[in-house]
Biopython code that builds the backbone (N, CA, C, O; Angstrom):
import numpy as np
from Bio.PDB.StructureBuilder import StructureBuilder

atoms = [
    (1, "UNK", "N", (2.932, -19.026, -11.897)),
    (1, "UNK", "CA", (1.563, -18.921, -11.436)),
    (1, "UNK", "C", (0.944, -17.673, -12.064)),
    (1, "UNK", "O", (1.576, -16.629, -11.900)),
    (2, "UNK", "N", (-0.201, -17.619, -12.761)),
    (2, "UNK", "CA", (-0.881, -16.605, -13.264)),
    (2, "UNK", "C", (-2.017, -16.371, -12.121)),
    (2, "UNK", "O", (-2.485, -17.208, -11.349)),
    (3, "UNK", "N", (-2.355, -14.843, -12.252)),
    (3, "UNK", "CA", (-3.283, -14.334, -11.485)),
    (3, "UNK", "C", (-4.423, -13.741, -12.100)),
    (3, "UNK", "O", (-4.383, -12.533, -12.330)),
    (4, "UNK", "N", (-5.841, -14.672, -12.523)),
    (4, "UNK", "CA", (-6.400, -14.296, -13.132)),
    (4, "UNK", "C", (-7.760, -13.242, -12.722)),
    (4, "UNK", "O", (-8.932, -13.400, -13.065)),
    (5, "UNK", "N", (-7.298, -12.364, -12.054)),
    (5, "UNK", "CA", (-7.869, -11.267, -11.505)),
    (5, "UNK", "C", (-8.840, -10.132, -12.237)),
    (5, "UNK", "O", (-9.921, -9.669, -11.875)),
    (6, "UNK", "N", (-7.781, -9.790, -13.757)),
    (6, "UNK", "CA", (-8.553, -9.424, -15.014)),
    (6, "UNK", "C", (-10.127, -10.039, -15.020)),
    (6, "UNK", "O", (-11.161, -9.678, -14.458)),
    (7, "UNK", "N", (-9.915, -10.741, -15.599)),
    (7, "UNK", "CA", (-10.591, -12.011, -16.105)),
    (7, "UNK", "C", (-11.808, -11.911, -15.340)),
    (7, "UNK", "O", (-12.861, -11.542, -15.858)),
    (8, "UNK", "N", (-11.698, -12.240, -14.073)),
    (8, "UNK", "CA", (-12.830, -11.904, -13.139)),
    (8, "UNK", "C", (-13.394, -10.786, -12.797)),
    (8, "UNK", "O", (-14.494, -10.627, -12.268)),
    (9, "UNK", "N", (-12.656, -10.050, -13.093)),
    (9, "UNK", "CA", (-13.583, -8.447, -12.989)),
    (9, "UNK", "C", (-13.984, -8.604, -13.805)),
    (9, "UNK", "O", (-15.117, -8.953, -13.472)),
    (10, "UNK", "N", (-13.909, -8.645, -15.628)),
    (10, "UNK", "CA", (-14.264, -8.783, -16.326)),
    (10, "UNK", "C", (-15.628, -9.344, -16.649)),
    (10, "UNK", "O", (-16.423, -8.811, -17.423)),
    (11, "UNK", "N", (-15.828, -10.468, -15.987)),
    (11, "UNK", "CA", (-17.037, -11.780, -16.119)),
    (11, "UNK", "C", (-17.854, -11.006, -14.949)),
    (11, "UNK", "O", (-18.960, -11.530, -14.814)),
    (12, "UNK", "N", (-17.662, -9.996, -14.125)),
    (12, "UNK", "CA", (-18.397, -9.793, -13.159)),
    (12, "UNK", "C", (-18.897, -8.208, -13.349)),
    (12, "UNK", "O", (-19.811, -7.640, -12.751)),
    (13, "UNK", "N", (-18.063, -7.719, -14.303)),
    (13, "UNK", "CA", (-18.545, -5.880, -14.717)),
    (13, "UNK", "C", (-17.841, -5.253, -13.556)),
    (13, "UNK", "O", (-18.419, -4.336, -12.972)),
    (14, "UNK", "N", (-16.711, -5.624, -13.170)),
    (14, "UNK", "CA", (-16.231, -4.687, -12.517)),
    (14, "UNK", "C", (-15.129, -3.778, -12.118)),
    (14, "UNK", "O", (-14.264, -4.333, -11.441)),
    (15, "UNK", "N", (-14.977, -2.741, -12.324)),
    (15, "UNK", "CA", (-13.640, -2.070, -12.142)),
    (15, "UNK", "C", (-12.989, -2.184, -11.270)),
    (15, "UNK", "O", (-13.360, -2.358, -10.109)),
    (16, "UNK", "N", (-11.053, -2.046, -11.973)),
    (16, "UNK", "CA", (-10.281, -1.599, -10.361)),
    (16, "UNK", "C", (-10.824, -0.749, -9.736)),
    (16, "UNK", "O", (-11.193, -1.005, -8.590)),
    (17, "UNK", "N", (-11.005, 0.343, -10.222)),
    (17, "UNK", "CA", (-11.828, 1.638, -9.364)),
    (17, "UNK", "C", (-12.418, 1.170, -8.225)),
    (17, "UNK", "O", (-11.829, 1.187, -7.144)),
    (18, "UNK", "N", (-14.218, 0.495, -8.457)),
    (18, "UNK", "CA", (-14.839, -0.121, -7.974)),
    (18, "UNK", "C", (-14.304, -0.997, -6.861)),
    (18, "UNK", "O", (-14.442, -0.359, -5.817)),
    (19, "UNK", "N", (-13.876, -1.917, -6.674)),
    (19, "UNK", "CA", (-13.173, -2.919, -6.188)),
    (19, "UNK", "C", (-12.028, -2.002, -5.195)),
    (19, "UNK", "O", (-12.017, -2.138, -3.972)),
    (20, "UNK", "N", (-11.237, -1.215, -5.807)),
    (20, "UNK", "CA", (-10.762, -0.434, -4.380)),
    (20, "UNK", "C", (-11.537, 0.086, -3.680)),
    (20, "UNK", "O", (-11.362, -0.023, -2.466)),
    (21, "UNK", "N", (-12.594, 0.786, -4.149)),
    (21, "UNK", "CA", (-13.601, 1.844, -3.639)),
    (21, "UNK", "C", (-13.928, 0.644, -2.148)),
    (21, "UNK", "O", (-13.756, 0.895, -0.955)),
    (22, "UNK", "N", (-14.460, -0.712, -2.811)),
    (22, "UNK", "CA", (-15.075, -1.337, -1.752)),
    (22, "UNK", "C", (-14.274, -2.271, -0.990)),
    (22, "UNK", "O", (-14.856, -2.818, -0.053)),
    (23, "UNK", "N", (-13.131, -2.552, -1.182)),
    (23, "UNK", "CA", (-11.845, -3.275, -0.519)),
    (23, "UNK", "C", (-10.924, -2.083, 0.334)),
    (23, "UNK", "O", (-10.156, -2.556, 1.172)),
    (24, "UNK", "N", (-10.932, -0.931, 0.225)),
    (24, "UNK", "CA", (-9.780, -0.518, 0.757)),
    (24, "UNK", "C", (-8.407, -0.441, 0.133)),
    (24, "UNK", "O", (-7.676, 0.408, 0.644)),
    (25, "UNK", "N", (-7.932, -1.100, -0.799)),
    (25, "UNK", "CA", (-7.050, -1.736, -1.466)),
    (25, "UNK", "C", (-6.885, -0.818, -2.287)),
    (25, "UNK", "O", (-7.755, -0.632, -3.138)),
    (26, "UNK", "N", (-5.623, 0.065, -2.241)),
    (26, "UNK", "CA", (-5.519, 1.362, -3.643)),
    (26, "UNK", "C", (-5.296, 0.506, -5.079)),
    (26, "UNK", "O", (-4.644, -0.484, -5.410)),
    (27, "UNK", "N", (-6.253, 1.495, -5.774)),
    (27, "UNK", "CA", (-5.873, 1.203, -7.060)),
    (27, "UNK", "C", (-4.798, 0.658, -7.954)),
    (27, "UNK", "O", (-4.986, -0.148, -8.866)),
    (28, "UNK", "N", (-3.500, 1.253, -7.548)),
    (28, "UNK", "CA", (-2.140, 0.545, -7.781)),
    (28, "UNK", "C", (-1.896, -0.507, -7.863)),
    (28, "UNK", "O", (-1.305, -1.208, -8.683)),
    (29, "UNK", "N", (-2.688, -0.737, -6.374)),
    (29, "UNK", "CA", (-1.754, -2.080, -5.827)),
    (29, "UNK", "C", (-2.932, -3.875, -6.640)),
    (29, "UNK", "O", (-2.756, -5.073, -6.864)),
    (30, "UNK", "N", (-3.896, -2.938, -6.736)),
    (30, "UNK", "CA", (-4.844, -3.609, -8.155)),
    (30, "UNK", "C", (-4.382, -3.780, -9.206)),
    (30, "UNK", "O", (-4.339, -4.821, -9.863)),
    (31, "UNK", "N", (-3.941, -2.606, -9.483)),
    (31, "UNK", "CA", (-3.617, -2.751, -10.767)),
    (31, "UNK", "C", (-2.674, -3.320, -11.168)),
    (31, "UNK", "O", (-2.627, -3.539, -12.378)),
    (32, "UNK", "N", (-1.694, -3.721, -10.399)),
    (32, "UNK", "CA", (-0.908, -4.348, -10.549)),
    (32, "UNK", "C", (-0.795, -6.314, -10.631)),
    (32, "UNK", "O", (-0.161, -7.141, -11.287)),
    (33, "UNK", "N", (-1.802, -6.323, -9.565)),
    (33, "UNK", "CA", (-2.344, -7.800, -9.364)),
    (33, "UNK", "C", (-2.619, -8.278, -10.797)),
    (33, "UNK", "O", (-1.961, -9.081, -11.459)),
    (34, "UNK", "N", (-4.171, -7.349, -11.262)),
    (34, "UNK", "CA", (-4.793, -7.318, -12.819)),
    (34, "UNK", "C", (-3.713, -7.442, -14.083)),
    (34, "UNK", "O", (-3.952, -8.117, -15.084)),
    (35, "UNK", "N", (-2.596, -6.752, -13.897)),
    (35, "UNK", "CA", (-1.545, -6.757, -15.058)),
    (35, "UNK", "C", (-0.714, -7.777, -14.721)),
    (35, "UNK", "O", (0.000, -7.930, -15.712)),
    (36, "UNK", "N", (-0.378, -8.610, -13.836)),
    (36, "UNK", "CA", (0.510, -9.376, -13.479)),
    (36, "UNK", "C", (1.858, -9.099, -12.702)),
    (36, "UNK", "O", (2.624, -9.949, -12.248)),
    (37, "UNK", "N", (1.975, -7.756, -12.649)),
    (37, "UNK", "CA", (3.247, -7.256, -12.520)),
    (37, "UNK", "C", (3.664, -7.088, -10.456)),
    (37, "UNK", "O", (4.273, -6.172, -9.904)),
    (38, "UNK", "N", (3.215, -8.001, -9.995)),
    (38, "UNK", "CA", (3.312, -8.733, -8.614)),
    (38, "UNK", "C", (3.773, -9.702, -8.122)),
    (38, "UNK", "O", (3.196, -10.773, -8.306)),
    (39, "UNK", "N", (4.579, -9.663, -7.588)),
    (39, "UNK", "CA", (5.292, -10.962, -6.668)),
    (39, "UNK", "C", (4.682, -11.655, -5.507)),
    (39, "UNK", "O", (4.864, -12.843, -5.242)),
    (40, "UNK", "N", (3.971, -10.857, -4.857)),
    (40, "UNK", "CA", (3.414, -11.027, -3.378)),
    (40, "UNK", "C", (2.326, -10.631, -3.539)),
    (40, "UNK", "O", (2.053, -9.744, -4.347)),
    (41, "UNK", "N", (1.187, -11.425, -2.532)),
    (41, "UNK", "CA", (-0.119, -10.577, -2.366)),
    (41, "UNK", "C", (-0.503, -10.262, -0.953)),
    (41, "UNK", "O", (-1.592, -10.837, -0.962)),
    (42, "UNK", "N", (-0.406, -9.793, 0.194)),
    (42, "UNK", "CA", (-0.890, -10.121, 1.491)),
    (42, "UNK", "C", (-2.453, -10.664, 1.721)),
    (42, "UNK", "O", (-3.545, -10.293, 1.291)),
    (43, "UNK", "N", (-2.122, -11.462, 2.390)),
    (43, "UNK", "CA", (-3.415, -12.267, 2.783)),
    (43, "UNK", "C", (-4.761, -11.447, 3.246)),
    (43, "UNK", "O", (-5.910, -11.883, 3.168)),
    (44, "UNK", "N", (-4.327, -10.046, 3.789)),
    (44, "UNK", "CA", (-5.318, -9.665, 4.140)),
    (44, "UNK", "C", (-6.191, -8.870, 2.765)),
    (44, "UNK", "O", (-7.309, -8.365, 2.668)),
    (45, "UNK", "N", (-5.240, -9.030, 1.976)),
    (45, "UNK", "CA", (-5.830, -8.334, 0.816)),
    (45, "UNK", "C", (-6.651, -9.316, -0.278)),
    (45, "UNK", "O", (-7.542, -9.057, -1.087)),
    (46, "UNK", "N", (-5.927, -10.588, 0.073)),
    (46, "UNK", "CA", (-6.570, -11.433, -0.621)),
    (46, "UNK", "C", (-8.170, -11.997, -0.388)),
    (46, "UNK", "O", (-9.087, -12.218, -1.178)),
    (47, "UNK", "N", (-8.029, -12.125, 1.202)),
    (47, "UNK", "CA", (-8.802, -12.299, 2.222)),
    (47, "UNK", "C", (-10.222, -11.264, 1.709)),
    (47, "UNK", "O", (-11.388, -11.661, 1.707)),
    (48, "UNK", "N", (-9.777, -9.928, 1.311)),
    (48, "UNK", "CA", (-10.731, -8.590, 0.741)),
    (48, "UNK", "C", (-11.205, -9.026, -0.323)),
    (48, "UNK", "O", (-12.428, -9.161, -0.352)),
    (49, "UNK", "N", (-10.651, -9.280, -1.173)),
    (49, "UNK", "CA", (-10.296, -9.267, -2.796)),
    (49, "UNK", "C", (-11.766, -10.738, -2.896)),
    (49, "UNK", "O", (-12.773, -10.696, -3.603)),
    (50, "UNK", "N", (-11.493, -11.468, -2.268)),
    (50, "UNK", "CA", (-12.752, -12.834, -2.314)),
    (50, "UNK", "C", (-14.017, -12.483, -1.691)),
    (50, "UNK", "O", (-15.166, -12.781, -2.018)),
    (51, "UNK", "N", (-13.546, -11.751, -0.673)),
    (51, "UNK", "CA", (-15.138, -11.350, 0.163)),
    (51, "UNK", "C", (-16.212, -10.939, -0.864)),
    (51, "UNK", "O", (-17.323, -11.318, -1.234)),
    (52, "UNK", "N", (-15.333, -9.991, -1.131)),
    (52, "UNK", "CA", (-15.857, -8.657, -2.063)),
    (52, "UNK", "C", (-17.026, -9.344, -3.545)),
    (52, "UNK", "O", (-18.161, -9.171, -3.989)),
    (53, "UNK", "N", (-15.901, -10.093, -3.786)),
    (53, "UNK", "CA", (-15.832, -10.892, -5.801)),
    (53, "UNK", "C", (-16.719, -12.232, -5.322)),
    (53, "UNK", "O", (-16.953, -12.959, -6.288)),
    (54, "UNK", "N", (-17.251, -12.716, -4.092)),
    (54, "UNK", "CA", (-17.620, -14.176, -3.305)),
    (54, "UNK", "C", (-17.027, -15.142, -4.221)),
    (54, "UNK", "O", (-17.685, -15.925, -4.906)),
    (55, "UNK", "N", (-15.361, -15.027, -4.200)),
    (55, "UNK", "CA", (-14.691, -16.124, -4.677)),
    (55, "UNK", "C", (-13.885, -17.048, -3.829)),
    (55, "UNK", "O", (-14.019, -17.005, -2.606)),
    (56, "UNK", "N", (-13.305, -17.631, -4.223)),
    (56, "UNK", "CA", (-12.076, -18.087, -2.932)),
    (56, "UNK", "C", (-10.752, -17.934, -3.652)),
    (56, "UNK", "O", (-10.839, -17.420, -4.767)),
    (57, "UNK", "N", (-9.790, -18.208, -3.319)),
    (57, "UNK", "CA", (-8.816, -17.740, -3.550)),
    (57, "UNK", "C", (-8.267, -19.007, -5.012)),
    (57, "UNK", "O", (-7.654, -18.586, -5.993)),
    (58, "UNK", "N", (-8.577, -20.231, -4.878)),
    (58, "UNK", "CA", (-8.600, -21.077, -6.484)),
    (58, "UNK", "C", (-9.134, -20.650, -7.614)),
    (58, "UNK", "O", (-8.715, -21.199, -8.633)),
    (59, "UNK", "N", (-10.060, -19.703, -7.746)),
    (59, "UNK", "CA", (-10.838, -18.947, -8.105)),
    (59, "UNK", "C", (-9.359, -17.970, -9.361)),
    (59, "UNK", "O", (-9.157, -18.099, -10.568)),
    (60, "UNK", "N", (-8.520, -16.915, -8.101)),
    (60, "UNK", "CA", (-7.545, -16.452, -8.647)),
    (60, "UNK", "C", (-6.566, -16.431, -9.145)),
    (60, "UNK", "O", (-6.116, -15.636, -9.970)),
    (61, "UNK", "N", (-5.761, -18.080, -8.292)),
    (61, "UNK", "CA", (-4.982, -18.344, -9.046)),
    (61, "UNK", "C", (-4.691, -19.545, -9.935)),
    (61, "UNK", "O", (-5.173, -20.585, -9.488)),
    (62, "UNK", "N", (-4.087, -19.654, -10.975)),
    (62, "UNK", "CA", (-3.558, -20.732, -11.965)),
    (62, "UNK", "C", (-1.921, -21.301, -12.219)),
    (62, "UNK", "O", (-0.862, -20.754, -12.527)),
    (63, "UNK", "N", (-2.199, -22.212, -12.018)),
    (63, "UNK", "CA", (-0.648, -22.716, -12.469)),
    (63, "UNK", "C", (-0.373, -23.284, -13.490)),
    (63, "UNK", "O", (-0.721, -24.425, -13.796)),
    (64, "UNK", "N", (0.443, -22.356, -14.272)),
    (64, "UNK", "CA", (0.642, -22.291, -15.659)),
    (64, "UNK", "C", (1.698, -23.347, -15.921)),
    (64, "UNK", "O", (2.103, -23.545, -17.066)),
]
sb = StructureBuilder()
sb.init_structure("model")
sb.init_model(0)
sb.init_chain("A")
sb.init_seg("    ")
for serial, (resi, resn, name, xyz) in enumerate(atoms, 1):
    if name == "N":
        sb.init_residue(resn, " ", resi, " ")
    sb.init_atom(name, np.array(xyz, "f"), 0.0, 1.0, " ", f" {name:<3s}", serial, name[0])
structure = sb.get_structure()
């Protein structure tokens, strides 16, 4: 499963920075989503992560 999280900040102008600033969600744990380098996401973060971006969660992920 790819997490195309990049991608969408990207198409939307927006930084990890940004996006923690307004999620709560440290930078890290972004940055990590964005690079792929994640196993797990908690729901409540995901739950953030769509509010924020007005995506839904099909939006993020792909099955490769």
């Amino acid at each position: 499963m790819k997490i195309k999280l990049k991608e969408i900040l990207e198409n939307k102008n927006i930084t990890v920075y940004a996006l923690s600033k307004k999620t709560g969600i440290t930078q890290n744990n972004l940055g990590r989503l964005v690079k792929g380098e994640t196993i797990s996401i908690r729901y409540d973060n995901l739950e953030a992560i769509c509010k924020e971006l007005n995506i839904t969660p099909n939006d993020i992920f792909e099955i490769e």
